[in-house]
Every structure is written in C-alpha cells, then in structure tokens.
C-alpha positions as CSV (number, residue, x, y, z in Angstrom):
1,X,-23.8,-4.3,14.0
2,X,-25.3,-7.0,16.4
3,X,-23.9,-8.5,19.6
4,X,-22.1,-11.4,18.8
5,X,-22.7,-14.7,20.9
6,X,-19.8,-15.2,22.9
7,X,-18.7,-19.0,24.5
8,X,-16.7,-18.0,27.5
9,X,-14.4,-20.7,28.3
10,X,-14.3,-22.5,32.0
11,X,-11.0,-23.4,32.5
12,X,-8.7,-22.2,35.4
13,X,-9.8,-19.6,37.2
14,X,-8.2,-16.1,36.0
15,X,-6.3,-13.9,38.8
16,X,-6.4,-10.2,38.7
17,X,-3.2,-8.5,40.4
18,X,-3.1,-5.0,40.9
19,X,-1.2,-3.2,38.1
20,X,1.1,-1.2,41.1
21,X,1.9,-4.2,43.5
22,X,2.4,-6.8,40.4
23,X,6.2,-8.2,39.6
24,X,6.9,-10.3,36.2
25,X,7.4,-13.1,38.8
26,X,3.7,-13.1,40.4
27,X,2.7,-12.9,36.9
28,X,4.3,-15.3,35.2
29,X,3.2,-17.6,37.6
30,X,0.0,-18.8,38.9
31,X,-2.1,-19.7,35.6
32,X,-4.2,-16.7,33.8
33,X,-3.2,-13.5,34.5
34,X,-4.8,-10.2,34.0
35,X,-2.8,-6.8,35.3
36,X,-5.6,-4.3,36.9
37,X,-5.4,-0.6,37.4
38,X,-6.2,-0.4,41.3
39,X,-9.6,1.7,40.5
40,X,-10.6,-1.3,38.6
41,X,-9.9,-3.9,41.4
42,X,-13.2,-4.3,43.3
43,X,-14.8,-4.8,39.8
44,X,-14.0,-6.4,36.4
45,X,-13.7,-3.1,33.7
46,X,-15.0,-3.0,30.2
47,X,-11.2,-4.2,29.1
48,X,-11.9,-7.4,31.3
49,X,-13.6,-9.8,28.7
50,X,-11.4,-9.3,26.0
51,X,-7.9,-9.8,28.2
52,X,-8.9,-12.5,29.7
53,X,-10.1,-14.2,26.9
54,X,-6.6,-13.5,25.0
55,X,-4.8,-15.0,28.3
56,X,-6.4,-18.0,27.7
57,X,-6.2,-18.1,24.3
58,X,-2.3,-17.4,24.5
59,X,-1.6,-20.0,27.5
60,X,-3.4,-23.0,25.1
61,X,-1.3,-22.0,22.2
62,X,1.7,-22.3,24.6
63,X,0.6,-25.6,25.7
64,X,0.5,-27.0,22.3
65,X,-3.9,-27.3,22.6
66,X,-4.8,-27.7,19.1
67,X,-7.0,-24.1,17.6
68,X,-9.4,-27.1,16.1
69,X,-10.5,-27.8,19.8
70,X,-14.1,-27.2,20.3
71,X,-15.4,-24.7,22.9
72,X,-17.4,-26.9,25.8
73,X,-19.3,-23.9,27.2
74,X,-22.7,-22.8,27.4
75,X,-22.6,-19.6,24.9
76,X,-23.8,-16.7,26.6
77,X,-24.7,-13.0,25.1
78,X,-22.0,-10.2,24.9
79,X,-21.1,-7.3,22.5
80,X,-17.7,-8.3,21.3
81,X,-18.0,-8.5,17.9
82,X,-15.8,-12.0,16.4
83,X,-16.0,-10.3,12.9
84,X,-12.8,-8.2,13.5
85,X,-10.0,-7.2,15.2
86,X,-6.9,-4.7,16.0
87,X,-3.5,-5.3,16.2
88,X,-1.4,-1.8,17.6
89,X,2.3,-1.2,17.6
90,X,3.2,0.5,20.7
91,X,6.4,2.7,20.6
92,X,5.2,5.9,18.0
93,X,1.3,4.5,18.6
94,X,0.5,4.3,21.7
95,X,3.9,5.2,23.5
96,X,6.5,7.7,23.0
97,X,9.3,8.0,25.3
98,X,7.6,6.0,28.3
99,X,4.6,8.5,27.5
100,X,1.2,7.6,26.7
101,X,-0.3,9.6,23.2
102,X,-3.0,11.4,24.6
103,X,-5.3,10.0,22.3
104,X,-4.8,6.5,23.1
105,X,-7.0,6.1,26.1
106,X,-9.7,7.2,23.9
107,X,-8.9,5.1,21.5
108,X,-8.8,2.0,24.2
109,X,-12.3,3.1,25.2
110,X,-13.6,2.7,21.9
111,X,-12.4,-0.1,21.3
112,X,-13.8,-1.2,24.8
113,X,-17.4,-0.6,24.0
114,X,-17.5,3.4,24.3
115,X,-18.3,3.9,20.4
116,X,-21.9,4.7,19.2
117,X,-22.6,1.3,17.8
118,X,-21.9,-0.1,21.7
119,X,-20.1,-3.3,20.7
120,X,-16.6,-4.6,21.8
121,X,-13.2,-5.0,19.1
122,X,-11.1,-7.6,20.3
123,X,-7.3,-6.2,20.1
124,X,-3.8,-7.6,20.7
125,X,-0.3,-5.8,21.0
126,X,2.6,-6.4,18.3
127,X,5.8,-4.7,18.9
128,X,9.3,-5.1,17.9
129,X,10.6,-4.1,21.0
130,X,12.3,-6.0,23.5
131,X,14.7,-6.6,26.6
132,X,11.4,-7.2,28.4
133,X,9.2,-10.1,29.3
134,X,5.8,-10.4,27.6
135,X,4.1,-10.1,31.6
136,X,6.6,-6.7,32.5
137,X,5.4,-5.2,28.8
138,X,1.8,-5.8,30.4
139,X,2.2,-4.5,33.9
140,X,4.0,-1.7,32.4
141,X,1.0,-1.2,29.4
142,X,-1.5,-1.5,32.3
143,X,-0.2,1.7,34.2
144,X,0.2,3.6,31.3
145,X,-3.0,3.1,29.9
146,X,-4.8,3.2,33.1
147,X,-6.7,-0.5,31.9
148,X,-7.0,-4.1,32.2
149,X,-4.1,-6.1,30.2
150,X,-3.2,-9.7,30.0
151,X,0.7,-11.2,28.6
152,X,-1.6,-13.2,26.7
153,X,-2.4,-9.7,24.5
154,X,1.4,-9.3,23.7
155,X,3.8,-10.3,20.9
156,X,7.2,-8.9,21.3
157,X,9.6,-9.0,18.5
158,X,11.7,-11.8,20.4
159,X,8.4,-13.8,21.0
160,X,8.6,-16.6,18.5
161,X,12.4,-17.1,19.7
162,X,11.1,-19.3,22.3
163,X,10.3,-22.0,20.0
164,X,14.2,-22.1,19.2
165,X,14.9,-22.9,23.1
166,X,14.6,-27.1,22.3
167,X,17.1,-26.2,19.2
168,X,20.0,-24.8,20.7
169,X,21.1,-25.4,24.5
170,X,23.9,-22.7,25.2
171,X,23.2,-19.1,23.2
172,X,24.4,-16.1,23.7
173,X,21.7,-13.5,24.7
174,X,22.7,-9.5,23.7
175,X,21.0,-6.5,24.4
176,X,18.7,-4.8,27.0
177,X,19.6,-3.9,30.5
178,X,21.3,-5.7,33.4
179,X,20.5,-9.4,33.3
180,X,16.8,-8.7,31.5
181,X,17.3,-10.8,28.8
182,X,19.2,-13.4,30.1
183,X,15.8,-13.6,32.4
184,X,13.7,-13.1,28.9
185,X,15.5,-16.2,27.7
186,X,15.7,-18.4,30.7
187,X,11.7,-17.8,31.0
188,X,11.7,-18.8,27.3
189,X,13.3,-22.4,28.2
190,X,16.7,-21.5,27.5
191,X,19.0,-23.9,29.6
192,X,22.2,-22.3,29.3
193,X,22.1,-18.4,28.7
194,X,25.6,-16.2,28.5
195,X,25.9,-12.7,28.2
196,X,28.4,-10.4,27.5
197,X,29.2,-9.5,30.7
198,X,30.3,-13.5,31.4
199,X,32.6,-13.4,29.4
200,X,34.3,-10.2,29.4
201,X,34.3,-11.3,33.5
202,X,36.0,-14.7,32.1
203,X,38.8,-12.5,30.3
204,X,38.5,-8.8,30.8
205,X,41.0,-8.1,27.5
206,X,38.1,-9.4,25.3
207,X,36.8,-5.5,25.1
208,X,39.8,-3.4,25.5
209,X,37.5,-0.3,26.3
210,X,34.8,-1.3,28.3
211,X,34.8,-2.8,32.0
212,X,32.6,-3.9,34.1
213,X,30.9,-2.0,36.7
214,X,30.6,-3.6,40.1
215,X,27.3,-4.1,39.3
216,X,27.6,-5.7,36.8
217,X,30.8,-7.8,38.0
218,X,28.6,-9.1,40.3
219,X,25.9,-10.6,38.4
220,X,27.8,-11.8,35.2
221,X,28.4,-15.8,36.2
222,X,32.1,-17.2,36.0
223,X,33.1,-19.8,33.8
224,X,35.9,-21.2,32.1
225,X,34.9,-20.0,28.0
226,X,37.6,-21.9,26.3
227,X,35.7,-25.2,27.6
228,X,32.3,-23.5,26.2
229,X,30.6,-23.8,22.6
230,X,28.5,-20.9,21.8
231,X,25.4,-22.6,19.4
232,X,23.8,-19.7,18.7
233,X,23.7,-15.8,19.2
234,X,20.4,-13.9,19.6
235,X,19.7,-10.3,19.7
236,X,16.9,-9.5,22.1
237,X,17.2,-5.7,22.1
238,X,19.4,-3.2,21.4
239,X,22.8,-3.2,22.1
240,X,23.8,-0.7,25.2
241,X,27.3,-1.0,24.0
242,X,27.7,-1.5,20.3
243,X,31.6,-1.8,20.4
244,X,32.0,-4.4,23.5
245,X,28.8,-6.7,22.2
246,X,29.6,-6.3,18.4
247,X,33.5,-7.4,19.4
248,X,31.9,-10.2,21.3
249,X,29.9,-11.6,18.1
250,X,32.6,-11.3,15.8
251,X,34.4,-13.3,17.6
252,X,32.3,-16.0,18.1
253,X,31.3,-15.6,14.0
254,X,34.8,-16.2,13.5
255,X,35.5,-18.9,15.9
256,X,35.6,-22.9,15.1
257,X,32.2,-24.1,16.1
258,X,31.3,-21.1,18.6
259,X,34.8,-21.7,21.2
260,X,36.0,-18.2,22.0
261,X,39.8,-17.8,21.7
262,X,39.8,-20.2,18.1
263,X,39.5,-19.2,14.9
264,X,37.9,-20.6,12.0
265,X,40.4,-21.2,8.4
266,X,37.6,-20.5,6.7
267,X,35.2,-18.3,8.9
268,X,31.9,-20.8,8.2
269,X,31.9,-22.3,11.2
270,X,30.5,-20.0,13.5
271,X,27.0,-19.7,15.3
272,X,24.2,-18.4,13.5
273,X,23.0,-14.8,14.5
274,X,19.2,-14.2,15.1
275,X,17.8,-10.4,15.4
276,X,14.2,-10.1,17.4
277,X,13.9,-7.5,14.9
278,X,15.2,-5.6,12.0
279,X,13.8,-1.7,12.5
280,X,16.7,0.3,11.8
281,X,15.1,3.6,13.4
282,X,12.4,3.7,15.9
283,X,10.5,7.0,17.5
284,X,11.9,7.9,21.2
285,X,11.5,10.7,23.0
286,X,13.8,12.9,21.2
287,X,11.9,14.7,17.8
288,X,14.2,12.8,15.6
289,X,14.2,9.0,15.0
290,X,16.8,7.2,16.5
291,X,18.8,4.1,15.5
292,X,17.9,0.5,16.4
293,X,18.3,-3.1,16.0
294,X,18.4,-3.3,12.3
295,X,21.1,-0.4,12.2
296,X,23.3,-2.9,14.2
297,X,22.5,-5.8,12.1
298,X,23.6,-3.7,9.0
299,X,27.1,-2.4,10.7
300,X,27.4,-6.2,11.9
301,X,27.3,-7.8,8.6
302,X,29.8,-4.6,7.0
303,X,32.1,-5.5,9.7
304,X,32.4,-9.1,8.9
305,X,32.7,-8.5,5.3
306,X,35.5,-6.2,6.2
307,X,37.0,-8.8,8.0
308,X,36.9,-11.9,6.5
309,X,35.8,-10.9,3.1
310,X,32.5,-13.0,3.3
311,X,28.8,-12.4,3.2
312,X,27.2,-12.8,6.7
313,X,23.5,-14.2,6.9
314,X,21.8,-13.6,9.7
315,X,18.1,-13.8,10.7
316,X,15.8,-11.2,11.9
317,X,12.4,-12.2,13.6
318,X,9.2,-9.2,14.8
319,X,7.5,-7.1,11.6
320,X,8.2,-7.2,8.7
321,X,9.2,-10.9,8.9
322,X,5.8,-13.3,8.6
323,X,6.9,-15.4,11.5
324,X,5.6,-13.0,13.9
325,X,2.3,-12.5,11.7
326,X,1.5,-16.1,11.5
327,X,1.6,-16.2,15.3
328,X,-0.5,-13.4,15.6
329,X,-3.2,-14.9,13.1
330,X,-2.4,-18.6,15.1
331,X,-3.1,-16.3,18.6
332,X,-6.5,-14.5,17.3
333,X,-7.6,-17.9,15.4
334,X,-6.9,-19.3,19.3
335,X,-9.2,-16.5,20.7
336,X,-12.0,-17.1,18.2
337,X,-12.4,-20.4,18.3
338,X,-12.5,-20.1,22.2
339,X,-14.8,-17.5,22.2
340,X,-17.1,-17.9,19.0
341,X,-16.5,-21.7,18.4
342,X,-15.3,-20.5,14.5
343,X,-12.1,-22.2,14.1
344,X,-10.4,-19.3,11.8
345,X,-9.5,-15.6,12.4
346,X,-11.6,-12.8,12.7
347,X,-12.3,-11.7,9.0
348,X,-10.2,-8.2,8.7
349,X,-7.2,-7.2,10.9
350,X,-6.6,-3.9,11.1
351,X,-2.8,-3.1,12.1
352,X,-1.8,0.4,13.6
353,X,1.5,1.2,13.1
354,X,3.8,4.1,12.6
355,X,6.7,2.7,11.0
356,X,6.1,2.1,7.0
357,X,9.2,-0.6,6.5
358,X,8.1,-2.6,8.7
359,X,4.4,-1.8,10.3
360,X,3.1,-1.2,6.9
361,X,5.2,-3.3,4.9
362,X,4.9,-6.3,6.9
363,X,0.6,-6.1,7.2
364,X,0.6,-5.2,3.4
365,X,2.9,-8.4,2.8
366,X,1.1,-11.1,4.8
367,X,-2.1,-10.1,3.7
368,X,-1.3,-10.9,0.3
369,X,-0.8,-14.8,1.7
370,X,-3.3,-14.6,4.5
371,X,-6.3,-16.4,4.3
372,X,-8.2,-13.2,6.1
373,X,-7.8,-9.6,5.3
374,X,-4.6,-7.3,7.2
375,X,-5.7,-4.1,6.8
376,X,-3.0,-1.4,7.3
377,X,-3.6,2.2,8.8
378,X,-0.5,4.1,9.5
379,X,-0.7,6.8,12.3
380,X,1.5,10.4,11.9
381,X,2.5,10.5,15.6
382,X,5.8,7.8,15.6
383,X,8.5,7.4,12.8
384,X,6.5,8.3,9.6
385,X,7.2,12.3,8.6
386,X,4.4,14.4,7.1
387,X,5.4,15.9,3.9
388,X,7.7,12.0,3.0
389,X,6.6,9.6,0.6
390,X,6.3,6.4,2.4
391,X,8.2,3.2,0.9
392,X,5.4,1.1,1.2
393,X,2.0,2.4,1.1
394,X,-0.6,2.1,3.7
395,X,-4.5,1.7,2.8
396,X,-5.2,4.7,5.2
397,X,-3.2,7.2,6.8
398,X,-4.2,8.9,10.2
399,X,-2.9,11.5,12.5
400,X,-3.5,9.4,15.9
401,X,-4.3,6.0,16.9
402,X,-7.7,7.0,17.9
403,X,-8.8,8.3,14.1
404,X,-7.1,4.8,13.4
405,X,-9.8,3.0,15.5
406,X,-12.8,5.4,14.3
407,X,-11.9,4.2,11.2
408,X,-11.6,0.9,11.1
409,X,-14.8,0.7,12.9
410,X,-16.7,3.1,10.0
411,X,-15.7,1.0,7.9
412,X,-16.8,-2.0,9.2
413,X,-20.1,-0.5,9.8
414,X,-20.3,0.5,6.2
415,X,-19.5,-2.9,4.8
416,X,-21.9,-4.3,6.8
417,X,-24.4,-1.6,5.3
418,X,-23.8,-2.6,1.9
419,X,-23.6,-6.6,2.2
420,X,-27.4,-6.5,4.0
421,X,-28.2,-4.3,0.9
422,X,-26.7,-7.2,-1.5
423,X,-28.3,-9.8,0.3
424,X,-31.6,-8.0,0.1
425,X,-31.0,-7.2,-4.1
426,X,-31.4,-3.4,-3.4
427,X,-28.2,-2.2,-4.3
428,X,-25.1,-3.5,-6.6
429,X,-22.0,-4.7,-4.7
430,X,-19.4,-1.5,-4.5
431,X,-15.7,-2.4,-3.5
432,X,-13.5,-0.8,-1.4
C-alpha cells in the first residue's frame, strides 16, 4: 500500500490543550480542539493528523458546510491511507471498568503508523454510552490511552439528539450523574432542560422513597410544574434510580399534553420517549454483564401496559439504530472529502465491537443499505461469551481489539494484492 495524497485543510487554527489541565468548558470552546497527553505537548504525535482532521471534519458537519464542498488546499504527501477506516466501540473494546485493555495502545499505534506497511488508518469512536459530553469522553479517552484525541472523533449514542433541540423547547433529560446531562443537553441547544430532581424539588411526594440529597437540593432549579408542559422525554444514560425516574415518566406518559398532576382519559396524550440507546447489558467492571438502557426501556413499556393497558412506542437512538450509522458515514465522507478531495466514504469500515445485538447487528444491517462496505469484527474481551452462539454473526471474530486491527489491515493488504493481479490479467478475481 502507497501513501495516499493528503489536502490538509487551512481553516482555523487547531488548539492543543494538555489532556491533565483540560475541562469540557476550554474544550468546547475556542474552535478545533485536540486533547494532548502532556509528553506529547512540545510536539504533534503520530495521532495528530488524523484528530485534527476529524475535528475539522466534525465542526463543518455541525455548521451545516455541505460534504460536496471542495478542498482549497495545496495537497501535500502523507501516509494516511483514504481507502479505509475504523470505527471502535469503547466500553468491552477499548475500556472496561474505567480500565484501558492492555492491548489497546498497541492497537492505537498500529493504527497510527506503527504496522509493517508504515501507513496511517483513519479511525473514529462509536459508543452507546452516555451522561457525558462528546469533549469530557475525549479528555477522558486521551488519558487513558495516553494519545492525541479530538470531540470531533466521537459519536455517543445521544449524539444525533441534538438535531431534535429546534423540535422540542422544554424536555425532560434522565439519566447520568448530578446535572451532567442537563449540561449534555443545554450544550446540544436545548433551551429549557428539567430533570428529575426539579421536580421532585417542586413536590417532594412525587417519589415517595427517594429524597433529595443536599446536593442535590441545591442544584435542582424551582419552578412551579403544574404551569409546565413537558414536550418530550429523553434518556441520556442510565437511570441512577430506576423507581424515582421511571415514576417520573409515567407520569408524564399519562398526563394531558406533558402537565404533571393531569391525567390523560385516554393515556395518548403524553410526550414521546426517546432512548440514546437500546443495549440492554453492557460489560463493567464486574465478570458478569450488567443491565442498561434497553433493560429500562423494556421494564418502562411493561409498566405502562400494566397500567393503562396500551402499547407504549418509544424511540431508541446509538447502534443498532441506522441514525447513528448514517452520521458516522456523513462524519467520515466529511473527513475524506476534506482530506482526499473524494466526496464519498472511505471504501470499507471496519467496526470493532463487543456487543453482537447491537455492535454486530447494527454494522451487519447498514451495510446491507450502505453505499460502501461495514465490515464487522467482534472482539472476546466485552459482552460476547466464548463457548455462545452469537444472534447475529460477525464476519470475523477476535480475542482483542489489537488482532481486530491486524486484521483488518491484512486484509486490506491482500485485496490490494489480488486487484493489481486483476488489473495486470495474472490471476482470476477470488472473493472474500
């Protein structure tokens, strides 16, 4: 493989803030961000290009700047390859329990140019979890993997909710800790943002068995909730107390048009519910899974059955659902027409994930409407148990994320082998 020929963009100058000093404020903003580990401060690391050239990417997606845009720089030599890319889950990948996998930095090296071909892979971060700001998930990232990172590298399950923020003005944001997502959504363009803890400080009898820490007291805002209509209800992250915030939601599913302390005759005129994902276990740091979003989702939708006797729709966003693929292929389309001036994405995408109904099930779907190729490799070191038959079938499995790179790359390498062997009539085509 060749280096590629790389148009770095000139547009506002990109800031690198030390990964130990840096707050979700200072990067959020200020224009194009990259976190740095402090070793890598005096001088841009191998990770450097490709973050940087992600931020960009990201903040003219953000802006509405059309992907058919041309490129107006000189191009200049480089060895990141525009051919294709990767696209990791973290939590059971690269992460478990606020750990890094030990062969993760490897695997971030590779992918960095330390592989015996020398060339650079272009990579981006999809998880489903939330509660956290796209820049803290970097600045966090950053230190764990001892490496450059950009927000502009990161989808987070709750991502494409910010496109909702023109639809609804007051929501109701659950999930996560302290005022986190209330500061997710508000960052999202959210003007008016309630919690849970607003209104149980509003009427304290709404949750007969929780109270409110001082804390907590403290930051939860006053208002009067019986002059308030509740538009919509999103999920950020998981629920620290299923039984106050699941209380909460019922009664606004049940209310006349979202008013807390009504009720509905006929229980259809509540807000709609949106999930920033639907994974019903996920891989802590205990040896067994443990439950998540989607396991609320399901008890939420029981419980109103139970009650009113009706089906409850609700709406989940992060993997499997396309949304968040589609921005991911609008993100690396973004990158490569900024980069190679080739307004479409990289040809093949691999996606590392340890999670078979979603990770797997979400790449295997897509790719089956994609106009490029979602490759899925499913690592042994998250949710997925050796010895189980997974649901939905992954074209490779691999112990660790770093065999998941090493094989992507081989791959490539061997495709490339036998398409210059087609071109040159030597050999008959062989697929895959």
């Amino acid at each position: 493989m060749s280096p590629a020929s790389l148009v770095v963009p000139q547009r506002a100058p990109m800031r690198r803030l030390n990964s130990v000093d840096a707050t979700t404020e200072n990067v959020r903003i200020g224009g194009p961000t990259v976190v740095v580990p402090p070793k890598h401060l005096m001088a841009p690391s191998d990770a450097h290009e490709v973050a940087a050239a992600f931020e960009i990417a990201r903040h003219e997606l953000e802006s509405f700047r059309s992907a058919t845009s041309s490129p107006s720089s000189p191009p200049l030599e480089t060895l990141i390859t525009d051919k294709f890319a990767f696209a990791f889950d973290i939590d059971g990948v690269l992460i478990r329990g606020g750990k890094v996998i030990p062969e993760a930095i490897e695997a971030m090296k590779q992918l960095n140019g330390e592989n015996r071909y020398g060339i650079k892979i272009p990579y981006i971060f999809v998880t489903n979890g939330g509660g956290k700001t796209e820049q803290e998930r970097c600045i966090q990232l950053s230190q764990q993997l001892r490496m450059e990172v950009s927000p502009g590298q990161f989808i987070c399950g709750h991502t494409p909710m910010r496109e909702m923020a023109e639809t609804f003005k007051t929501v109701l944001v659950v999930g996560g800790e302290g005022e986190k997502c209330r500061e997710v959504a508000e960052g999202y363009g959210f003007k008016d943002v309630v919690t849970p803890g607003d209104i149980i400080k509003d009427n304290q009898d709404t949750t007969p068995f929780r109270k409110l820490t001082s804390e907590e007291h403290k930051n939860s805002r006053l208002r009067n909730f019986a002059e308030v209509e509740i538009e919509a209800i999103f999920v950020f992250a998981d629920s620290r107390d299923w039984a106050s915030d699941q209380q909460i939601i019922l009664d606004l599913l049940m209310s006349k048009n979202g008013r807390l302390g009504t009720r509905s005759e006929t229980f259809e005129d509540g807000p709609p519910v949106f999930f920033s994902h639907n994974d019903v276990v996920w891989s802590a740091s205990h040896d067994l899974t443990r439950i998540g979003m989607g396991a609320l989702r399901v008890s939420l939708e029981a419980m109103f059955k139970a009650v009113t006797g009706k089906d409850l729709k609700t709406t989940a966003f992060g993997k499997p659902q396309m949304g968040t693929f589609q921005f991911a292929t609008r993100l690396l389309q973004q990158w490569r027409n900024d980069t190679h001036g080739i307004n479409s994405p990289p040809d093949t995408v691999y996606f590392v994930g340890d999670t078979p109904e979603s990770d797997i099930r979400g790449t295997n779907e897509f790719d089956n409407e994609a106009e490029n190729n979602w490759y899925s490799i499913l690592v042994r070191t998250g949710v997925f148990q050796e010895g189980t038959v997974p649901r939905f079938v992954p074209r490779a499995t691999v112990d660790t994320v770093l065999q998941a790179v090493e094989h992507g790359i081989e791959r490539e390498y061997r495709n490339a082998l036998k398409k210059r062997a087609i071109s040159a009539n030597t050999t008959p085509a062989i697929e895959e």
